[in-house]
N, C-alpha and C positions, 0 to 999 in steps of 0.2 A: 638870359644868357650871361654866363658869366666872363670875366674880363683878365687876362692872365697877361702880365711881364716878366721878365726876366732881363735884370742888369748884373754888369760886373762889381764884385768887391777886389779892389785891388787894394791887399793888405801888405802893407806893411812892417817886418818883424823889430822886435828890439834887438836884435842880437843874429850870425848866423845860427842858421836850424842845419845841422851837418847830422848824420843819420848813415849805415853802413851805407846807403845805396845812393847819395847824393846829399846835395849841401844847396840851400837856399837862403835868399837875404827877406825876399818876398812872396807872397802865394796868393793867385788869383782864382777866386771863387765868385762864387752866384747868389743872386738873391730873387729866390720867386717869388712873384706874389700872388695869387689870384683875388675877387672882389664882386660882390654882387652891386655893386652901387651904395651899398646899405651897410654890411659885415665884408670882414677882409681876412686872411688867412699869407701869413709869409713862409718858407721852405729857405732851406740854405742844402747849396751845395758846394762840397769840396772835394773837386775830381782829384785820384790821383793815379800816375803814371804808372805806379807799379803792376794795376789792373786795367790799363791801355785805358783808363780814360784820359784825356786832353778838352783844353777848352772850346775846342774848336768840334771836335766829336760830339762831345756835349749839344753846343750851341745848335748844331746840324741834325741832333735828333728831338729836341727843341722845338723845329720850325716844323718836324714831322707829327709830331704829338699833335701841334697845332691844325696842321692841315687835314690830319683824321681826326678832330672832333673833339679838343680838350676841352674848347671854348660851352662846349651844349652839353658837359656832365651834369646830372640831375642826382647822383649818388655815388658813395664808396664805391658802391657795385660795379656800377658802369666805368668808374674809373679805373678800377680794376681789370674790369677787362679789357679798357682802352689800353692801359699797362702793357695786356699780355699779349693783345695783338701784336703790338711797336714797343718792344722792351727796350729801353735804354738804358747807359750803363746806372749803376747803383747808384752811385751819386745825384746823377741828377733825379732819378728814380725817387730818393727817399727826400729830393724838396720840393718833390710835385705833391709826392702823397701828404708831406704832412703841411704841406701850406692848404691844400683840400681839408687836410683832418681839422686844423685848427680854424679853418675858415667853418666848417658844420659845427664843431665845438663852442665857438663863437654865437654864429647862427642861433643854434638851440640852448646855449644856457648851459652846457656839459664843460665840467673841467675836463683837459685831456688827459690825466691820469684817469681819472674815473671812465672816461669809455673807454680804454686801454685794458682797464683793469687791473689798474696796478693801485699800490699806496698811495695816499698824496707825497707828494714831494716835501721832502725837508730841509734843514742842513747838511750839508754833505762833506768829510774830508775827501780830499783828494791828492792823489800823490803830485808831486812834482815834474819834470822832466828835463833832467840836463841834456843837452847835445854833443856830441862828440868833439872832445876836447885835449891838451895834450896834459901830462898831471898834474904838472907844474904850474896852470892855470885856475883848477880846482876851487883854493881857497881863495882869491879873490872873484874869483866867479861867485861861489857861494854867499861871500860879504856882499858885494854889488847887488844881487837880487835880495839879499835878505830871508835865503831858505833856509834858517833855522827855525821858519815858523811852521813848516810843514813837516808831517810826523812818519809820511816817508815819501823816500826820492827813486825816481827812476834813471838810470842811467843806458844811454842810449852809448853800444861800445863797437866795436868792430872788433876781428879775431887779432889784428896788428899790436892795438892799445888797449883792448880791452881788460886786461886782467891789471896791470898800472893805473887804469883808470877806477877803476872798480874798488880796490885797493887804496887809492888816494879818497876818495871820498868816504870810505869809511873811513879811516885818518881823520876828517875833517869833520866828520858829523853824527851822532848818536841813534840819527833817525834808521829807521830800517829803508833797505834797499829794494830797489827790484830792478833787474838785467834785461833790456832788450836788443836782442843780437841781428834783428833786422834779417834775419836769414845769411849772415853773415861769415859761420862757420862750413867747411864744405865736405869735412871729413869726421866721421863718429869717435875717433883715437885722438884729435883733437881737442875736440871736445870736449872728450868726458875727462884729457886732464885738464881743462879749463875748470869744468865741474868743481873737480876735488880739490882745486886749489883756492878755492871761496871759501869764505866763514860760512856755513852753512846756519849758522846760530843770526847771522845777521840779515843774510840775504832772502827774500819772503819766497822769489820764484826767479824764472827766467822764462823769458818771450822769446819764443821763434825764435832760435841760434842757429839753425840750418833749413836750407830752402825747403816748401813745403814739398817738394817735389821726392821728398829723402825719408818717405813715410816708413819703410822697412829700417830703415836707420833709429827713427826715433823709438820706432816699439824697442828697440834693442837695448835702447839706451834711456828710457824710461827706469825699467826696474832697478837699475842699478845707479840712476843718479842720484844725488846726496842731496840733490835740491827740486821742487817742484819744477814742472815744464807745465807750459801755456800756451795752448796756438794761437796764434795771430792771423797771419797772413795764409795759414791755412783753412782757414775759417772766413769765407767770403757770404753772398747770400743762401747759399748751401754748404750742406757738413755733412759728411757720411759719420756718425758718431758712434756706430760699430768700429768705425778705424779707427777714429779720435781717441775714444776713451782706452784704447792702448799704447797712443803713444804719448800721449799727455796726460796730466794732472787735470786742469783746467782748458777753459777757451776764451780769449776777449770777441766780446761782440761790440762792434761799431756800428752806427745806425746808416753811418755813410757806405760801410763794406756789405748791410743786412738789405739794404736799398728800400726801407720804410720802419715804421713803428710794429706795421701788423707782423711780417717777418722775424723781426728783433724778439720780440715775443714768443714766437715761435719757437727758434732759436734758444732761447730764453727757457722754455719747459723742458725741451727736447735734450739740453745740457743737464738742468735738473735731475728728469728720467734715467739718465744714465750717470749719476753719482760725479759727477764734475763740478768745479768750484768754476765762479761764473766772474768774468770782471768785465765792466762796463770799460769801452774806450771812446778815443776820438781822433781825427783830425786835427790839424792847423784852422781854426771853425774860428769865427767868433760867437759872441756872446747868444747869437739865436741859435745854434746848431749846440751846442752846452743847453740851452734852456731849454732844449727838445729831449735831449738825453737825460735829464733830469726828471725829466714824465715816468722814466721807468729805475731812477740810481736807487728808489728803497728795496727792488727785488735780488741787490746785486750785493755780492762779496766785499769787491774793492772796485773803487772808482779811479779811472787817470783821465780826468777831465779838467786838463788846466789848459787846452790848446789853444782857447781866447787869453792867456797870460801870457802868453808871448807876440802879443798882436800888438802893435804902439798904437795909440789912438782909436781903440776898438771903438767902434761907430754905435752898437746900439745899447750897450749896458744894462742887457738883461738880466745880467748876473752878478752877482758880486763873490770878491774871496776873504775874508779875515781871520790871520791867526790857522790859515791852510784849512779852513772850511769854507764852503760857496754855497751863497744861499743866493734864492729867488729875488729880485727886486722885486 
């Protein structure tokens, strides 16, 4: 029988994480483990609010998982279909399954890239990620952290600051950019003179600028924007990518919104299949939940996996970054 916990990580940020739909100083997340006495296997979750997880949802479907049978899985299989019976949200979803996967991988002698099926894992750049800021804070933000060593930034903007913002940081920095508007915009005329008022020569894309909810909106305004579009928050553990691939360029997939490795994968071809450029994302994670998405960052375009670099005192140091590349410990 196998032996499963689950505690709190109550992380701590360097800095506010301010973002079009809320501002945090701190983020509390999960650490599963599961363990046969012998081999052990850890999961990270990081619920978040926008897709009605809470911690306490979480915790509560946790004790259910428990009580129908997580403790007596003999296989993927069964867990799988323990999954389907009592689906919980994503989050906690993708640190059951891969504290399971990496507890069998362990078990058996299999790296988790190879029964994934993906590349091994290597060095990785990855972009940056500013928080919502006012302009004039910019270049001592940028000194302070030291991101001239990263070779491009993200800027997280809202529709109020966003184009001062955006604009000041190219001012400040050489790197290329990438915009996420957090679904932040709410009208298509807006927008798209948001759009045209970008260097287009600078900025790589833009993330979800209007609610996913504004799907006719985006096919409208796809063909005619001057910069790529990338769904985010439209792209949960399902995707209709007959609508996708009209209103966007691209899709980020996160392992936290894909609710496991095998899905992510899925996700993963099914972007492929349909001629879309593919970017791996994350959470406010630490160092485990980055070391899992790393299992699959060589089949990916662009990586934004810095979410353990804004954690103070990240607890497990699975990863490292130097010179705006993250490689494995």
């Amino acid at each position: 029988m196998l032996t499963w916990h689950i505690e709190a990580l109550n992380l701590k940020l360097k800095y506010t994480w301010k973002i079009a739909r809320n501002a945090s100083n701190e983020k509390l997340n999960f650490l599963v483990q599961v363990s046969d006495g012998t081999f052990s296997g850890f999961g990270e979750a990081a619920p978040n609010i926008r897709y009605g997880e809470t911690p306490d949802l979480l915790l509560q479907q946790y004790q259910v998982l428990l009580m129908a049978g997580l403790a007596h899985m003999k296989s993927m299989e069964d867990l799988l279909q323990l999954l389907q019976e009592h689906p919980p949200v994503n989050a906690l979803r993708f640190a059951i399954e891969s504290a399971y996967l990496h507890y069998f991988c362990q078990h058996k002698g299999i790296a988790v890239h190879q029964l994934l099926g993906q590349p091994a894992p290597g060095p990785q750049a990855t972009c940056y990620s500013l928080p919502i800021m006012e302009a004039g804070q910019v270049q001592a933000f940028m000194q302070a952290h030291n991101l001239g060593r990263f070779r491009s930034l993200k800027v997280k903007v809202n529709q109020e600051q966003g184009l001062d913002l955006v604009q000041e940081v190219l001012r400040t920095t050489s790197a290329s950019v990438v915009i996420d508007g957090n679904e932040s915009w709410q009208t298509p005329d807006d927008l798209i003179t948001f759009l045209h008022a970008l260097d287009a020569s600078r900025v790589l894309f833009v993330e979800q600028p209007m609610p996913a909810s504004h799907a006719a909106a985006y096919a409208h305004i796809k063909e005619s924007s001057p910069i790529p579009l990338v769904a985010d928050e439209s792209v949960t553990d399902m995707a209709d990518f007959e609508l996708l691939r009209n209103e966007f360029h691209g899709i980020n997939i996160k392992l936290m919104k894909a609710g496991g490795y095998l899905n992510a994968v899925r996700l993963l071809k099914e972007a492929r299949k349909h001629g879309m450029m593919v970017m791996l994302g994350c959470m406010v994670e630490t160092s485990l939940g980055i070391w899992s998405a790393m299992q699959l960052s060589g089949a990916f375009d662009f990586a934004d996996l810095d979410g353990f670099l804004i954690v103070e005192n990240e607890p497990f140091q699975l990863v490292q970054e130097q010179e705006g590349m993250i490689y494995l410990k």
